[in-house]
TORMARRO-950240 format. One record per residue (C-alpha): residue in three letters; x, y, z; residue number from 1; chain. Coordinates in steps of 0.05 Angstrom, whole numbers. Layout:
+--------+--------+--------+--------+-----+--------+
| residu |     px |     py |     pz | num | chaine |
+--------+--------+--------+--------+-----+--------+
|    ala |      X |      Y |      Z | NUM |      A |
...
+--------+--------+--------+--------+-----+--------+
end
This chain:
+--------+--------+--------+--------+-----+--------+
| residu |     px |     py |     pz | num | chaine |
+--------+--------+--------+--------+-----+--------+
|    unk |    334 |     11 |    118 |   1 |      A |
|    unk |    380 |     31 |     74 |   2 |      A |
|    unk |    387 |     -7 |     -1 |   3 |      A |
|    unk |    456 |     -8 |    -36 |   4 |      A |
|    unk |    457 |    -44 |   -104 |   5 |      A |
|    unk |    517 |    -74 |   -131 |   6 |      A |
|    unk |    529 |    -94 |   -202 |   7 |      A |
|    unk |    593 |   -134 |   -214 |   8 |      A |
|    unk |    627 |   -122 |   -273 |   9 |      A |
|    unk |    573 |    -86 |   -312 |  10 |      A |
|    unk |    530 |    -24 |   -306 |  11 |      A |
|    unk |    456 |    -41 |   -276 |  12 |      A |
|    unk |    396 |    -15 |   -322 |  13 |      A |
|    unk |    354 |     44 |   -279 |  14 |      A |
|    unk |    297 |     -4 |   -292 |  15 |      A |
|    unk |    328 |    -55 |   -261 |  16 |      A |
|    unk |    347 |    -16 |   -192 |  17 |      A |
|    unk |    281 |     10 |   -193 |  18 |      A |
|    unk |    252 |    -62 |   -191 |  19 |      A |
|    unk |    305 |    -80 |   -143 |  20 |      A |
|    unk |    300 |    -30 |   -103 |  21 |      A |
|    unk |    213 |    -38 |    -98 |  22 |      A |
|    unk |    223 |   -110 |    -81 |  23 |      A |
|    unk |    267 |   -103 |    -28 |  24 |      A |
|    unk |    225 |    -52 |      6 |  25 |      A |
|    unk |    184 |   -112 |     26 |  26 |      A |
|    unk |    228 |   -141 |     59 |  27 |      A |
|    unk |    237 |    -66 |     94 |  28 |      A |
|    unk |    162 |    -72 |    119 |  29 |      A |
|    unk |    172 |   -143 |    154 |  30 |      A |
|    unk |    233 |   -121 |    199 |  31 |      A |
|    unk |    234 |    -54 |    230 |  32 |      A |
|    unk |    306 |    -59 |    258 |  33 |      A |
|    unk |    341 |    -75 |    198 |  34 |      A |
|    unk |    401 |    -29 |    177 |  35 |      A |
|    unk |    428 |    -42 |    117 |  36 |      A |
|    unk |    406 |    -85 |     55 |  37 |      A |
|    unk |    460 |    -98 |      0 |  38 |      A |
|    unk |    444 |   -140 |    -64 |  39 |      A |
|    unk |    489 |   -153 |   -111 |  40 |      A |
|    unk |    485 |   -178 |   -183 |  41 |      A |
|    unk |    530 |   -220 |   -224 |  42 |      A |
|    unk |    528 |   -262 |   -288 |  43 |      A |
|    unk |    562 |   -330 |   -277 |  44 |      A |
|    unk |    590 |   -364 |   -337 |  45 |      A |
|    unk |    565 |   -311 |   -385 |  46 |      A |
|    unk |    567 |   -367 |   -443 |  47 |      A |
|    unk |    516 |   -400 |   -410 |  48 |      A |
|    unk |    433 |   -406 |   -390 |  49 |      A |
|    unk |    411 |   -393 |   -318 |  50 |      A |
|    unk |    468 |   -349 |   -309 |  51 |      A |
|    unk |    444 |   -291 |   -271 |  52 |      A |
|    unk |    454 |   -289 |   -193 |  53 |      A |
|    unk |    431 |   -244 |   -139 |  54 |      A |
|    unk |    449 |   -240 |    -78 |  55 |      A |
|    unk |    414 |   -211 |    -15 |  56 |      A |
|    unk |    439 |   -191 |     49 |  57 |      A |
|    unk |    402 |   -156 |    107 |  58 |      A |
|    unk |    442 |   -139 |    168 |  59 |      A |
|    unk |    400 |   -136 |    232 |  60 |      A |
|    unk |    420 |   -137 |    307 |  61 |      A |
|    unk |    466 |   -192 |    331 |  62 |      A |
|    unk |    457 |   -219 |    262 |  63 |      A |
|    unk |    460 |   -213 |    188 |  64 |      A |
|    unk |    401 |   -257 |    138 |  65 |      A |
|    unk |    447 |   -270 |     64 |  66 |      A |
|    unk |    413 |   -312 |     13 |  67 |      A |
|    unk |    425 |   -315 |    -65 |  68 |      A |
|    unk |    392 |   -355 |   -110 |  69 |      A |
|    unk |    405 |   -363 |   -196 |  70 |      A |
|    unk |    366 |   -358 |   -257 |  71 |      A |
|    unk |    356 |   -341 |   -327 |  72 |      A |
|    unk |    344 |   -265 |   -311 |  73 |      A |
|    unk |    359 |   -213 |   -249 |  74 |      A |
|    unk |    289 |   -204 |   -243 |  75 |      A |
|    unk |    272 |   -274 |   -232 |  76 |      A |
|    unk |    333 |   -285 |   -186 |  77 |      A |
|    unk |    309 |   -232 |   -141 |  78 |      A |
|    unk |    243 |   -248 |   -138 |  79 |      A |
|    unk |    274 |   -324 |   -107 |  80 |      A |
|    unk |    318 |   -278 |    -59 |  81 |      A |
|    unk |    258 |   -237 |    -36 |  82 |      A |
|    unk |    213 |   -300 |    -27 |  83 |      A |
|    unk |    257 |   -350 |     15 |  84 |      A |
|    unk |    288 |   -280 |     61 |  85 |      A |
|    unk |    210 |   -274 |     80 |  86 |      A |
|    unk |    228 |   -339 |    111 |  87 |      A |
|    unk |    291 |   -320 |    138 |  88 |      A |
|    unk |    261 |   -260 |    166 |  89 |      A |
|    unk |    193 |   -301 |    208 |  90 |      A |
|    unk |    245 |   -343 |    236 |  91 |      A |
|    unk |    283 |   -295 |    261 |  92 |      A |
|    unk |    233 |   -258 |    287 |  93 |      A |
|    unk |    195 |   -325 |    313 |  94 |      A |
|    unk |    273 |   -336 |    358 |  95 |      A |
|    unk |    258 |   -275 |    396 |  96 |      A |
|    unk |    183 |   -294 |    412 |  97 |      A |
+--------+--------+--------+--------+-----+--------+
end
């Protein structure tokens, strides 16, 4: 599958793709058919707490699993992305069973 990470409106820390980038690779090992994976990080209201959002989107045959989620840092966002598109991910699987 292949991972592209977008930052909007600021440059992404190489620690930060790296953690990313491991994360998603989970995701990789639950669905073998998956193309593309694009996440993409924003800060919402910078002024404010719990502004950091990620956004995951996996495109797979006849159709594409998106979730995003928001917290206080990227890391924690994406671990919330990750978790809830395992779900995404058995159910899709489970409507082909």
């Amino acid at each position: 599958m292949n991972t592209v990470i977008n930052a909007v409106k600021f440059k992404a820390d190489p620690k930060l793709e790296a953690f990313v980038t491991e994360k998603v690779a989970k995701l990789d090992k639950m669905v073998d058919n998956a193309t593309k994976c694009e996440v993409t990080l924003k800060v919402d209201k910078p002024e404010s707490e719990n502004n950091k959002v990620a956004e995951i989107s996996i495109s797979l045959p006849r159709q594409t699993l998106f979730n995003s989620k928001q917290a206080d840092t990227f890391e924690q966002a994406v671990l919330e992305c990750v978790d809830t598109m395992k779900v995404q991910i058995e159910k899709y699987k489970a409507s082909f069973k």
